[in-house]
N, C-alpha and C positions, 0 to 999 in steps of 0.2 A: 504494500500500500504506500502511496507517495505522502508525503507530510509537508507541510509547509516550514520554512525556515525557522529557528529557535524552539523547536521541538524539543519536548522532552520524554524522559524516562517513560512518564505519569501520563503524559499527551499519546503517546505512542502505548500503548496498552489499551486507554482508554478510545482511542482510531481502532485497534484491532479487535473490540467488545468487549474489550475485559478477563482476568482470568476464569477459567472453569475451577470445577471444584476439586478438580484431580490437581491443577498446579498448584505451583510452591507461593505465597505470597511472602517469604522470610530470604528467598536467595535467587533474586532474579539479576543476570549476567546481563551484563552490555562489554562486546566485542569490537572492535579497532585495529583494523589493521590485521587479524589474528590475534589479538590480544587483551587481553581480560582488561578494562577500564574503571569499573565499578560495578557492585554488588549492592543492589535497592533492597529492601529490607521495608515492608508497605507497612508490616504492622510499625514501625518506627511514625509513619505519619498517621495511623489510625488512632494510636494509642496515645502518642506524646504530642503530634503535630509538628514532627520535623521529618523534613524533606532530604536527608542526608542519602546521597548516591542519585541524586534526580539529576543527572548531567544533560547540558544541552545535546541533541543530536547530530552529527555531523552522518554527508554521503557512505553511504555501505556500511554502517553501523549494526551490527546484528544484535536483536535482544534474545537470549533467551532462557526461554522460562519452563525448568525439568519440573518431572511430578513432584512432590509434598512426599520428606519421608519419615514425618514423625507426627499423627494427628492424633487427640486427646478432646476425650469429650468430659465436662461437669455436668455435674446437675443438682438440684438443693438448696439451699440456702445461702446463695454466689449473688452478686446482683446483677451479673452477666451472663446466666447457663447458657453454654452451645459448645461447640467444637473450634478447638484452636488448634494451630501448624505450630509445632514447637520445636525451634534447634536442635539439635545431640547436644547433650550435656546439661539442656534447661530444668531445672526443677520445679519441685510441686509447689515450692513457694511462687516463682517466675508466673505459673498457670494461674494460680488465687489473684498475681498482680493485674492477670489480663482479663480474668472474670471480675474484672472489680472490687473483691477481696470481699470479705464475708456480709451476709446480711446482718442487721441486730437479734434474728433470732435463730443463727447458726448455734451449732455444737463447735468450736472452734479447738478444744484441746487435742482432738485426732481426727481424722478423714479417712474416709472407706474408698481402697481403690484396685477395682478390679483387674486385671491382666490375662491375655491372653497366652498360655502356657503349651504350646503343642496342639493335640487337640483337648486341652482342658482348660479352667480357669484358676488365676490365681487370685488368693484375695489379701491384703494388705492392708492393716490399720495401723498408719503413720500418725507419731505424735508432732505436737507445737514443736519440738526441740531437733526434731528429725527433717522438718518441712523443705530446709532449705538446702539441703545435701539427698535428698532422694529423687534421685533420674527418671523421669519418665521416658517409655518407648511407645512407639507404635500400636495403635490400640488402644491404649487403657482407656479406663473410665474412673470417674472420679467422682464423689455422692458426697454431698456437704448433709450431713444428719440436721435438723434443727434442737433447740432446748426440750428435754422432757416436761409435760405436762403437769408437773407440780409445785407446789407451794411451801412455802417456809409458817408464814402467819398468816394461815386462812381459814376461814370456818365457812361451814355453805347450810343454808335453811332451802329445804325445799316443801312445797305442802300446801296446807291452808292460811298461810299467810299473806297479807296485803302486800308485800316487798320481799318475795324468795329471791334468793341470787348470795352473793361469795361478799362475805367483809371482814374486814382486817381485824384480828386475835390480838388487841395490844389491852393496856388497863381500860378502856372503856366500854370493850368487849370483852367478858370471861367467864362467863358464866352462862347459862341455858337464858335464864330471864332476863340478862341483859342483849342476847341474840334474839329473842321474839320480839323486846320490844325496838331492838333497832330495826327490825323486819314490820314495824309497825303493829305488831300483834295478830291475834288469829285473828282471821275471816270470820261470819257467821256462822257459816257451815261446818265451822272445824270439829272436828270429836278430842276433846281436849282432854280426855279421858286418858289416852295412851299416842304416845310417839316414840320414835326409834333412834337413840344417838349411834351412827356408825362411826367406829375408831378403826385407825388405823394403827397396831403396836409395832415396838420397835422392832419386834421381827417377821415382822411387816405379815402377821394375822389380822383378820376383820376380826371385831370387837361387837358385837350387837350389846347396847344398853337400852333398859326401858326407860321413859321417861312418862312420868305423871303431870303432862303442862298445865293444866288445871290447878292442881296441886304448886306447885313451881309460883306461876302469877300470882294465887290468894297467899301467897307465900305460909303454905301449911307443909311445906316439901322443899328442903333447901338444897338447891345444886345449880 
């Protein structure tokens, strides 16, 4: 394809459609004469917005651009999940940097990451301290876990109350009667007769306790 004068790297790819998803966007050659001039590196301008290796073009200039030989997919809790072309030598910290590094409700002290092992799979749980010295190849995959679903200081009413839902276990809440009536108290229709405190203990059994809420409110029942 003929280009107009002051051509470049970026112009010239972009004349040609751009690349597919088999080439390389981390090691594209431009040739002179038989010889190597520069090595464009696109995620440099995707990621940082510098243009390093965008050389103007000159007559008989050949670009080119071999397949992609290191591709890596995330997913989870990144603020960028997709597939990225990564050097030899790049690490799983490098990947975090180009997925845009963790969301706020990642698991960040280790990462789940699959690999392809012959015809089987390998699986890999890299910690914080490991992230930045472990190599990715060809293949992998990579799963940002998010925070487990629970709670430090939380108590939850649910039932015949005007305001069920999750409130905070500090001194103004500690007690059963001090929790119905932050929930507003029973409903009409409540049977206030019997309710059920579920605990959770420290070796992590359910706990079923009875509660007399009736009892509890006339305050004839202290708990």
């Amino acid at each position: 394809r003929d280009l107009s004068a002051f051509s470049t790297v970026f112009h010239a790819l972009y004349m040609a459609g751009g690349i597919n998803e088999l080439c390389t966007l981390r090691n594209v050659k431009v040739y002179r004469d038989g010889r190597l001039v520069t090595v464009v590196d696109i995620y440099e301008y995707i990621l940082n917005g510098r243009l390093a290796g965008n050389i103007i073009l000159r007559d008989n200039d050949v670009i080119q651009v071999d397949p992609y030989d290191c591709l890596v997919g995330i997913t989870g809790n990144v603020k960028r999940p997709m597939f990225y072309e990564m050097r030899k030598n790049e690490s799983l910290a490098t990947l975090l940097k180009y997925a845009g590094g963790f969301t706020s409700e990642a698991h960040k002290k280790n990462v789940r990451l699959t690999r392809i092992a012959g015809d089987r799979y390998e699986v890999f749980n890299v910690n914080e301290f490991d992230m930045s010295t472990f190599k990715l190849e060809d293949g992998d995959n990579v799963t940002i876990d998010g925070m487990i679903n629970r709670y430090e200081n939380m108590v939850e009413i649910k039932g015949a109350v005007f305001r069920p839902g999750m409130f905070n276990l500090n001194g103004g809440i500690n007690t059963v009667r001090s929790l119905i009536e932050a929930a507003e108290g029973p409903t009409e229709d409540a049977f206030t007769q019997h309710a059920i405190i579920h605990r959770l203990k420290a070796d992590r059994t359910l706990e079923l306790i009875p509660v007399d809420v009736k009892g509890i409110m006339e305050g004839t029942v202290d708990l």
